[in-house]
DONU-746341 format. One record per atom (N, C-alpha, C): chain; y, x, z; residue in one letter. Coordinates in steps of 0.02 Angstrom, whole numbers, plus 32768, in hexadecimal, padded with zeros to 4 digits. Atoms other than C-alpha are relative to their C-alpha. Example, Ala and Ser with C-alpha at 12.3 -4.5 7.8 and 13.67 -1.06 7.14 Angstrom:
2
ch;Y;X;Z;aa
A;7FC5;802D;8000;a
A;7F1F;8267;8186;a
A;803C;802D;8000;a
A;7FC5;7FD6;7FFD;s
A;7FCB;82AC;8165;s
A;8037;7FD9;8025;s
This chain:
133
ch;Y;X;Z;aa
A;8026;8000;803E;x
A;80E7;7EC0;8155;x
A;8029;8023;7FCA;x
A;7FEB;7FE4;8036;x
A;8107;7F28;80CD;x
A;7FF0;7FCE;7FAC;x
A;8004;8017;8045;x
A;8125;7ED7;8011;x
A;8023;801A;7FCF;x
A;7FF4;7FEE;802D;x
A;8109;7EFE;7F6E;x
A;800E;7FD5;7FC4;x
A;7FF8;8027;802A;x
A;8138;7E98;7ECF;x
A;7FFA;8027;7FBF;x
A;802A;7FEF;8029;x
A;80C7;7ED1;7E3F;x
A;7FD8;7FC6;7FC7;x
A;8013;8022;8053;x
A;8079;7E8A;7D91;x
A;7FBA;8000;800D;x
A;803A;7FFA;8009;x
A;7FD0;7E65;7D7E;x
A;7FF3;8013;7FCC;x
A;8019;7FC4;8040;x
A;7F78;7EFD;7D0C;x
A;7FCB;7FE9;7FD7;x
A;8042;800B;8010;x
A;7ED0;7EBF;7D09;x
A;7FC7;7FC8;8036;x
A;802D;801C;7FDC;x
A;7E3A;7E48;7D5C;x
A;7FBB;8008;7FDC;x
A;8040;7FF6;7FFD;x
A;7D88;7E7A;7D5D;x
A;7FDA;7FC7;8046;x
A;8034;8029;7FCB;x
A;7D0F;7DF8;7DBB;x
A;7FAD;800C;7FE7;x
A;803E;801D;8007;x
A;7C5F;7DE6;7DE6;x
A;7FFF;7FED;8044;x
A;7FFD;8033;7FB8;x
A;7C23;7D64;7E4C;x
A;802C;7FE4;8010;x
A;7FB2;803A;7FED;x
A;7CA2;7D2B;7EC0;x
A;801C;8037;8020;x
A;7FCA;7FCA;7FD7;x
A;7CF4;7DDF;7ECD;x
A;8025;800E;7FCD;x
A;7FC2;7FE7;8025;x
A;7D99;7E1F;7E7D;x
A;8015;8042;8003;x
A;7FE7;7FB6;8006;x
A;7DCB;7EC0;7E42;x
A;804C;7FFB;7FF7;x
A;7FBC;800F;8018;x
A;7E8B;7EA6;7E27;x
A;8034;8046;800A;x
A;7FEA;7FB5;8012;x
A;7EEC;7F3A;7DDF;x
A;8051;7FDB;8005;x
A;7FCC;7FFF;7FF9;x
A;7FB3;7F3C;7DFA;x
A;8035;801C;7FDD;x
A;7FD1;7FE3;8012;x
A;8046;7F81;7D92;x
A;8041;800C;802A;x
A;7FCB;7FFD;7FEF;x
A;80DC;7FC4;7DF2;x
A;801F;8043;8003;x
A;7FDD;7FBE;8017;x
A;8151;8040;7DC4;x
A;7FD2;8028;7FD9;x
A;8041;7FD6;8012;x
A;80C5;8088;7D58;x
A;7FE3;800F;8035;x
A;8035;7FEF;7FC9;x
A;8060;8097;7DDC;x
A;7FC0;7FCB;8009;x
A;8023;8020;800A;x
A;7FBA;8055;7DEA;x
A;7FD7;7FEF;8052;x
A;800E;802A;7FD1;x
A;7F89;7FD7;7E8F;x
A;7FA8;7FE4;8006;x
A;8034;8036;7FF6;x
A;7EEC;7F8B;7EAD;x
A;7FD0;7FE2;804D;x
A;8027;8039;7FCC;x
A;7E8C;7EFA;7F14;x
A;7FBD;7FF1;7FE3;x
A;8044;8021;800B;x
A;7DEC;7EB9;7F3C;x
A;8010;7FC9;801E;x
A;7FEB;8032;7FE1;x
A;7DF3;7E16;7F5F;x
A;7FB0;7FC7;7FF9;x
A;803C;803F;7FEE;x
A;7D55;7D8B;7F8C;x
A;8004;7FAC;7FCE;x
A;7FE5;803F;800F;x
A;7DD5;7CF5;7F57;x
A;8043;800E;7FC7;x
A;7FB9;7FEC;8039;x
A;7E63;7CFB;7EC1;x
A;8015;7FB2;7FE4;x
A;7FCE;803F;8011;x
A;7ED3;7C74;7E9A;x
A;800A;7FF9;7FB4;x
A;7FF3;8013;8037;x
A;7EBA;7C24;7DF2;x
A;8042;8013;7FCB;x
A;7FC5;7FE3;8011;x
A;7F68;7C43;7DBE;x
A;800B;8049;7FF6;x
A;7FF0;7FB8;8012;x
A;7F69;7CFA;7DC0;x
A;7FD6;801D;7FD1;x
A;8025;7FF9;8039;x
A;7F3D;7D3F;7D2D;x
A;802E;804A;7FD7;x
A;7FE6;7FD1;8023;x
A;7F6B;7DD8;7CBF;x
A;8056;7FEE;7FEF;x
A;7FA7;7FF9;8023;x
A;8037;7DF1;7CB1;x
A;8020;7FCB;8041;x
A;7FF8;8004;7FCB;x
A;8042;7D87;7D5A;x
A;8036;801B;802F;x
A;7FCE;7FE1;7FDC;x
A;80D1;7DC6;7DD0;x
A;800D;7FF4;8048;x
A;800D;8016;7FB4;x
A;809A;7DCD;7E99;x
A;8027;8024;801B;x
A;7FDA;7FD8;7FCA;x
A;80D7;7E02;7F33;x
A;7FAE;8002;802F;x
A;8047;7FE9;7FD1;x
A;8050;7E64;7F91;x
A;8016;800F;8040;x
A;7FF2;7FE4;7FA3;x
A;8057;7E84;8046;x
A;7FC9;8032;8012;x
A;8022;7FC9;8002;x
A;8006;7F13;80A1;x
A;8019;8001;8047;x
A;7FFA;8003;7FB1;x
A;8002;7F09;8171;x
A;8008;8041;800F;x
A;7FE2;7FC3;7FDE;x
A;8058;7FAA;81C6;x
A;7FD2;802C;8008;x
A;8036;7FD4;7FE9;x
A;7FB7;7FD7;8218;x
A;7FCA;8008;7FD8;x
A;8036;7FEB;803A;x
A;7F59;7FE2;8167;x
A;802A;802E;7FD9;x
A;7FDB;7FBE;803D;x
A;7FC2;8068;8115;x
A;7FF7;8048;802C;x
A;8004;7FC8;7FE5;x
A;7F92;8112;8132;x
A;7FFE;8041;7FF7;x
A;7FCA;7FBE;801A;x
A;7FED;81BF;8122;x
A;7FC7;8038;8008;x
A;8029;7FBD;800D;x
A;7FAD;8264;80E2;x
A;803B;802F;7FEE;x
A;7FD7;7FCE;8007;x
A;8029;82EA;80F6;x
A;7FBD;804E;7FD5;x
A;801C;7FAA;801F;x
A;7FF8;8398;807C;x
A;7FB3;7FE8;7FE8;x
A;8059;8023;7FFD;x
A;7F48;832D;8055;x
A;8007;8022;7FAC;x
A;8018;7FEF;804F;x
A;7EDA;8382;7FC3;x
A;7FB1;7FEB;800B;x
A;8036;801A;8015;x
A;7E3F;8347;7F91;x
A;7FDB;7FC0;7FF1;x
A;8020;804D;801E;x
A;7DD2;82A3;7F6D;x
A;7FF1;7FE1;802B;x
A;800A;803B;7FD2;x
A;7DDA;81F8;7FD0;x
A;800C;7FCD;7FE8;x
A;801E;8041;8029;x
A;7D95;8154;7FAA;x
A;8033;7FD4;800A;x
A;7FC5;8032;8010;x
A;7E43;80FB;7FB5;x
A;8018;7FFE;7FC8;x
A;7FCE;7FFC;8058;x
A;7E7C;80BB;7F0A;x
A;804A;8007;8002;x
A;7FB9;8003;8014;x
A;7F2C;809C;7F29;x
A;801F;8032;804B;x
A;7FDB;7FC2;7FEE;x
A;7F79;8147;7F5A;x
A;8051;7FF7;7FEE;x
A;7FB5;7FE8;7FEE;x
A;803C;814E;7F80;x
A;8023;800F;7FF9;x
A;7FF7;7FC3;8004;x
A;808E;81DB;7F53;x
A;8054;7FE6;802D;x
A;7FB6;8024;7FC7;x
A;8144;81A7;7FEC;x
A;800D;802F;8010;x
A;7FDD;7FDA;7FE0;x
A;81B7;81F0;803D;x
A;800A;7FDB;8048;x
A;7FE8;802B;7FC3;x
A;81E3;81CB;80F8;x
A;8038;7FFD;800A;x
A;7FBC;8013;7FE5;x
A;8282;8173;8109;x
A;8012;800B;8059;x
A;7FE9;8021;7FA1;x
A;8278;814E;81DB;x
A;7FB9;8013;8026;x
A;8028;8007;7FDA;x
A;81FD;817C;8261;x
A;8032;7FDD;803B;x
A;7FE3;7FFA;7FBF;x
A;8220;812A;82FC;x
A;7FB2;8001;8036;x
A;803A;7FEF;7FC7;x
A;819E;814E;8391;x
A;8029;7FFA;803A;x
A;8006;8024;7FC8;x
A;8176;80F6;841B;x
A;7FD1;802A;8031;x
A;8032;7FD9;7FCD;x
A;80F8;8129;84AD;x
A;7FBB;8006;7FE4;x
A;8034;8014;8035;x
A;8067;80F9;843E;x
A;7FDA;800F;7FD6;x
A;801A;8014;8057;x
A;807C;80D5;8391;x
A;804B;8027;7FF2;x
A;7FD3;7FED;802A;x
A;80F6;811C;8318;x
A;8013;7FC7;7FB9;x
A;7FED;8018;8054;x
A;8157;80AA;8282;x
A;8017;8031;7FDD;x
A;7FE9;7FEA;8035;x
A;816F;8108;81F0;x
A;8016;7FE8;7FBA;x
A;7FEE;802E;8030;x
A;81D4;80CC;8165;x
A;7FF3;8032;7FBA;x
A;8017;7FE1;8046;x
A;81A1;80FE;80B5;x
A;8020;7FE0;7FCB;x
A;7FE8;801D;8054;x
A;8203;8103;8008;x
A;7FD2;800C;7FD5;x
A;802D;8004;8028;x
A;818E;80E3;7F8A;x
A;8019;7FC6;7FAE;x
A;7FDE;801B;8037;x
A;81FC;80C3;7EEC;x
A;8028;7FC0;8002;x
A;7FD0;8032;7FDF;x
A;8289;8063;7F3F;x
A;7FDF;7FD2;802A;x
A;8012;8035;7FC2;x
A;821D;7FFE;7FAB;x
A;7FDE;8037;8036;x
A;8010;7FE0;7FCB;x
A;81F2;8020;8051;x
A;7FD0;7FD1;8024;x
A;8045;8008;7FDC;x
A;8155;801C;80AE;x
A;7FFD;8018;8040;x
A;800F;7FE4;7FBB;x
A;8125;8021;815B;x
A;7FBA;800C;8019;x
A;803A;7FFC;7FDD;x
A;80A0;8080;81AE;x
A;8004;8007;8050;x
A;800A;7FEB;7F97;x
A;806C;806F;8275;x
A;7FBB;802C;8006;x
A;8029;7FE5;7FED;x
A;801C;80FD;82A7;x
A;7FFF;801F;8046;x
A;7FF5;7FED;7FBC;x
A;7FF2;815D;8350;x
A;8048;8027;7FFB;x
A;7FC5;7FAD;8003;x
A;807F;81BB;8391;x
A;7FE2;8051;7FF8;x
A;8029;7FCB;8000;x
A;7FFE;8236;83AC;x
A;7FFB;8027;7FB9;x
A;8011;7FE3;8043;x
A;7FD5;8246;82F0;x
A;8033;801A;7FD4;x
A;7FB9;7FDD;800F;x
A;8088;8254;82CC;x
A;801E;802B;800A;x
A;8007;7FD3;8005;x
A;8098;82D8;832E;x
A;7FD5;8049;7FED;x
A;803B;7FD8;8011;x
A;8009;833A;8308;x
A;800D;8004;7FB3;x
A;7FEE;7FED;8050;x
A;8039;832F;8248;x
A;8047;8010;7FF9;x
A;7FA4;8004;8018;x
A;80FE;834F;825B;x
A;8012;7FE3;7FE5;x
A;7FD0;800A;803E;x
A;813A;82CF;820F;x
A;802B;800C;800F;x
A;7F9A;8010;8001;x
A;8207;82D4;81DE;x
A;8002;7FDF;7FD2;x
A;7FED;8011;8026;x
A;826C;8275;8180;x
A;8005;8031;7FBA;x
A;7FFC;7FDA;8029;x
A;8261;82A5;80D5;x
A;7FC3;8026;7FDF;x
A;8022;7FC9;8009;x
A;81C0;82FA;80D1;x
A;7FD2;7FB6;7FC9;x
A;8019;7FFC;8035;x
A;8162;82D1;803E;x
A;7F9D;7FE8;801A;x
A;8045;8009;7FE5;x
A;80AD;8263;8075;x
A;7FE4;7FDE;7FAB;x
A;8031;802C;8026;x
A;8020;81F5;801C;x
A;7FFF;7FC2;8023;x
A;8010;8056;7FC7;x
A;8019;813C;805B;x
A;7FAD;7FEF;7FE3;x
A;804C;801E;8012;x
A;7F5C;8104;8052;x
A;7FF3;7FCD;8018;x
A;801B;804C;8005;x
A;7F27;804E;8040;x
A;7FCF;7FED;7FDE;x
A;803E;8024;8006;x
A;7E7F;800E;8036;x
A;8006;7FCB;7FCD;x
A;8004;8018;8025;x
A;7E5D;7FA4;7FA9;x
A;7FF1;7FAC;802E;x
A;8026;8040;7FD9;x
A;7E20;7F14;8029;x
A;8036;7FF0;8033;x
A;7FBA;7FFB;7FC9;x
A;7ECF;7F34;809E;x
A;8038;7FDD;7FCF;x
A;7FCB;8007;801A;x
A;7F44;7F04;8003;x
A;7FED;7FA1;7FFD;x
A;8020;8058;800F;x
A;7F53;7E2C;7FE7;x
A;8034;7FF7;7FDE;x
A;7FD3;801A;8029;x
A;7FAA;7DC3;7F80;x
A;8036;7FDB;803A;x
A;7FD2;8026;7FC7;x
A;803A;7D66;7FEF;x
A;8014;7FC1;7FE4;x
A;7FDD;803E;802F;x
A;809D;7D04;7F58;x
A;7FEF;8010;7FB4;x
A;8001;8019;804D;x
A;8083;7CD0;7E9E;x
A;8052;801B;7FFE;x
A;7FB7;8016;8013;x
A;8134;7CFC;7E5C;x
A;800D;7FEE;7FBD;x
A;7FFA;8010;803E;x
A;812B;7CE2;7DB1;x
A;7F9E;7FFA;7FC4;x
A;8031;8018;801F;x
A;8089;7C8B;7D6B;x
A;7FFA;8005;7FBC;x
């Protein structure tokens, strides 16, 4: 699991759905969420998690896609297996892991170093911990 530890920006609801916007490193995060924990509230301070096999790389990518929370990483580590590929991602001192095919890994070159997009679904990101209520 990949984690992030981020501020709560903003909450928009209707119904019993959540829009929840993120501050980190100036950078702007967001979730949809069904269920939200009383306690979190504007100025808030979570730790988000984000499962390996929901993060997903766009080497040289231009144009428009319906993921809000775009990336902008570097790859610290591939290691590849027969498979799948881990790739480790710096993304303003923290590091993120994506599992992808080996296939797709090769087929896009990654290397260390090279300059991607991490893409996470607004419905892939969750809350994990409250850290400062």
């Amino acid at each position: 699991m990949s984690n992030i530890i981020a501020t709560v920006s903003k909450i928009q609801n209707c119904d019993n759905l959540h829009l929840v916007e993120f501050n980190f490193n100036n950078q702007s995060l967001s979730m949809v969420s069904l269920e939200l924990n009383k306690k979190i509230k504007i100025g808030t301070q979570v730790k988000l998690v984000i499962k390996p096999s929901h993060i997903t790389i766009a080497k040289n990518f231009t144009g428009d896609i319906s993921y809000s929370n775009k990336l902008d990483s570097t790859i610290v580590s591939i290691e590849n297996g027969k498979l799948l590929s881990s790739v480790k991602l710096d993304f303003f001192d923290t590091t993120l892991e994506s599992i992808i095919t080996h296939t797709a890994s090769q087929k896009m070159n990654l290397q260390v170093g090279d300059k991607v997009i991490a893409f996470i679904k607004e419905s892939e990101l969750s809350i994990s911990e409250i850290i400062d209520a």
